[in-house]
N, C-alpha and C positions, 0 to 999 in steps of 0.2 A: 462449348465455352463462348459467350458472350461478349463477343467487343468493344467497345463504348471508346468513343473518340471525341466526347462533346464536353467541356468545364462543366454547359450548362444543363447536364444530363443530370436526372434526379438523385440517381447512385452516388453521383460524385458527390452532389450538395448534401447530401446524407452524410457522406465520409466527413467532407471536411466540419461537419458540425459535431461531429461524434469527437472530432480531437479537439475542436476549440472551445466547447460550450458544457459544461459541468450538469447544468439543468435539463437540460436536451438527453443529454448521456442515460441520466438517473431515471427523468421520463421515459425514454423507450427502454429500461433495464440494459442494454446494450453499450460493449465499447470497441474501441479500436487500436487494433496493434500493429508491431511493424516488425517482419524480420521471420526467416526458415525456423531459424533456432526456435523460437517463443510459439510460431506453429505448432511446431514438433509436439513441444512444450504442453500446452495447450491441448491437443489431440492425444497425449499420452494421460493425462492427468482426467482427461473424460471431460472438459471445458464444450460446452453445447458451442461450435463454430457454425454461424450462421452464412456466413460469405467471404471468400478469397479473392484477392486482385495481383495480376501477376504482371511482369512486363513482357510483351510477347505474348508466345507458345509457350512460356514455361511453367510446368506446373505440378502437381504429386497426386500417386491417387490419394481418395476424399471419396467421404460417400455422396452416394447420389443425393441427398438432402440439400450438400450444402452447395449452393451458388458458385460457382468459379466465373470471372473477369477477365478479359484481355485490355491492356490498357498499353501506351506508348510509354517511354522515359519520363518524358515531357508531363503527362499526366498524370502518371504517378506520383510524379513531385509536387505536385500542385496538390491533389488529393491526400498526402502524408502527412502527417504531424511531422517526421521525419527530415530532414534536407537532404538531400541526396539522394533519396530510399531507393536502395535497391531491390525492393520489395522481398518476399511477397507480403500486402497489408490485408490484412484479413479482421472482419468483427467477429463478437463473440459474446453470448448472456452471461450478465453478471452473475455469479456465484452466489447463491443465495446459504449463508452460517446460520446453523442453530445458537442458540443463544442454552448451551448444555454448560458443565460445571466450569469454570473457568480454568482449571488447574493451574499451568505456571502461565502467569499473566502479567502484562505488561502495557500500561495504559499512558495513553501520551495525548497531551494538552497542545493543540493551537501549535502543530508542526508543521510551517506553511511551503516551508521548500518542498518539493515532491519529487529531486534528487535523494533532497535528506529522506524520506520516506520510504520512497523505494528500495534506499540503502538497508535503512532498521527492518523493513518487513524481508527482506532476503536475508540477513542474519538471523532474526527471528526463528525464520524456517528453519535455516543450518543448524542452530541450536536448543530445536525441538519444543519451540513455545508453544503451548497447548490456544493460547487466545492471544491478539493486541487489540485493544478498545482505543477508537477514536474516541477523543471529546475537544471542544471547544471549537474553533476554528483552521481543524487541518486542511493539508491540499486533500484532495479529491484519492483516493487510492484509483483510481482509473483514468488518472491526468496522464497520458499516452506516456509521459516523463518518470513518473513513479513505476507504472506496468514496467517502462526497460532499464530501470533503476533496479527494479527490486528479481532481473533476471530469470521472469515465471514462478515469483513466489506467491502474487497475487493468486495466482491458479488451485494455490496448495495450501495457505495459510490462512485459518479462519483469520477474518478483522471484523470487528461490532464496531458500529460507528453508534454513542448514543449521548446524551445531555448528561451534563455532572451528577445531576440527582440521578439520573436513569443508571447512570456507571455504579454510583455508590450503594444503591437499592439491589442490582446483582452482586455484587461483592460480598453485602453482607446476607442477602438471601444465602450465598452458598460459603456463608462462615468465615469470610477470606479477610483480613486487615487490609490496612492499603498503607502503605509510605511514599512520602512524596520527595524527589532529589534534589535539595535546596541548598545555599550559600546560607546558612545560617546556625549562631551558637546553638540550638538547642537540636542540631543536626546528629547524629549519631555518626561514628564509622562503620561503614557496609560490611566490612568485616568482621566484626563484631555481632551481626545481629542474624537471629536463628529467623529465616525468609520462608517457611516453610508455614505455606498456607496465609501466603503476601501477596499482594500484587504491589508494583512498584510504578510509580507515575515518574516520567518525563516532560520537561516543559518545553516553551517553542524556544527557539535559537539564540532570542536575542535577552529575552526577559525570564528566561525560566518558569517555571509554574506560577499560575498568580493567586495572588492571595486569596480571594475565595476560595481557590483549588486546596489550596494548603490548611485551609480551616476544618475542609471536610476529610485532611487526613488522619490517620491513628498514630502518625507520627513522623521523621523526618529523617533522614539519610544523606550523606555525604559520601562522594570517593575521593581519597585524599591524595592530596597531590601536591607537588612541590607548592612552596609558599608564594613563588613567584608567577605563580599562575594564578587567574582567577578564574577560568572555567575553560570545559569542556567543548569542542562542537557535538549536538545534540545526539547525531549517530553512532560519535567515537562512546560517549556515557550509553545510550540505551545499551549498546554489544557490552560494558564492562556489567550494568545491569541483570542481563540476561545472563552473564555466564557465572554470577554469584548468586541467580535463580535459579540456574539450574546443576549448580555442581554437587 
């Protein structure tokens, strides 16, 4: 095992750009996690791990492939996305999805928290979503906050990240409608309507889906709610979504 005791050592400047830098991230196909658990994770689910950093001596077996670290407290903290990291932080190749039938699917516009992100794609998973397709302007799925948001579901959960046109051209390639979940009269109730062979779009947080979005849908849904509400936060609606997708 390798021990590195220097900020200004290559490894570290690699880690700390794998958590802060989106572009960086997507260039080298690679990202960065934090934590035993999401290891485990990770290694169980067949996730290519490409390098471990531990604090100390401490460490698991791993194959000979992949790189193991010794680092101090001290610099592990500095190198984490994390505060406090108790390590161990370890990279890992992005997860490359086919782009196959979409089955129960669930697409979401310009979802920029990557709390909120992490949280829908780890329900997702619990609730057996066959796809979620990025479009617009979401956070990064491998914003180090989303990977420990969404509890190793990034690991397990296809996600397509593709342009409005690109989402709507697979949709209808494999026959599928799309409803979009808006505050509006000519909205429908979710309970009411037969989702079978839907995909259902969610918008970002603050504005909901935007008009363009809503032009290119086949129609429009609501989940009803006391009168004195006017909306949802965007994770509590996609999980009410998904479980009237998939019941």
């Amino acid at each position: 095992m390798e021990i590195l005791t220097s900020r200004q050592n290559k490894t570290i400047a690699h880690l700390r750009k794998l958590g802060s830098d989106k572009a960086y991230r997507h260039s080298c196909g690679e990202a960065v996690c934090d934590g035993l658990k999401l290891l485990k994770e990770a290694s169980m689910w067949g996730v290519e791990i490409l390098s471990v950093f531990w604090i100390g001596e401490s460490a698991m077996s791993l194959p000979a492939s992949i790189k193991q670290y010794s680092l101090s407290a001290e610099l592990m903290d500095y190198a984490s996305p994390l505060k406090n990291s108790p390590g161990p932080l370890f990279t890992f190749r992005m997860p490359k999805w086919q782009e196959d039938k979409p089955g129960r699917c669930l697409v979401l516009e310009t979802i920029q928290d990557p709390g909120n992100l992490g949280t829908i794609l780890r329900t997702a998973n619990a609730l057996n979503m066959d796809t979620v397709i990025l479009t617009g302007d979401c956070a990064d799925v491998y914003n180090p906050k989303t990977v420990r948001a969404a509890m190793g579901a990034v690991f397990r959960q296809r996600v397509l990240t593709m342009t409005r046109d690109e989402m709507r051209e697979y949709l209808t390639k494999h026959g599928m409608s799309l409803y979009g979940a808006a505050l509006s009269d000519s909205s429908r109730d979710i309970r009411q309507l037969n989702l079978e062979k839907c995909a259902v779009a969610i918008g970002s947080e603050g504005k909901g889906l935007s008009a363009d979005f809503l032009k290119m849908c086949d129609g429009q849904l609501i989940i009803p709610m006391n009168e004195q509400c006017e909306s949802l936060n965007a994770g509590v609606a996609a999980a009410i979504v998904m479980w009237e997708l998939c019941r």
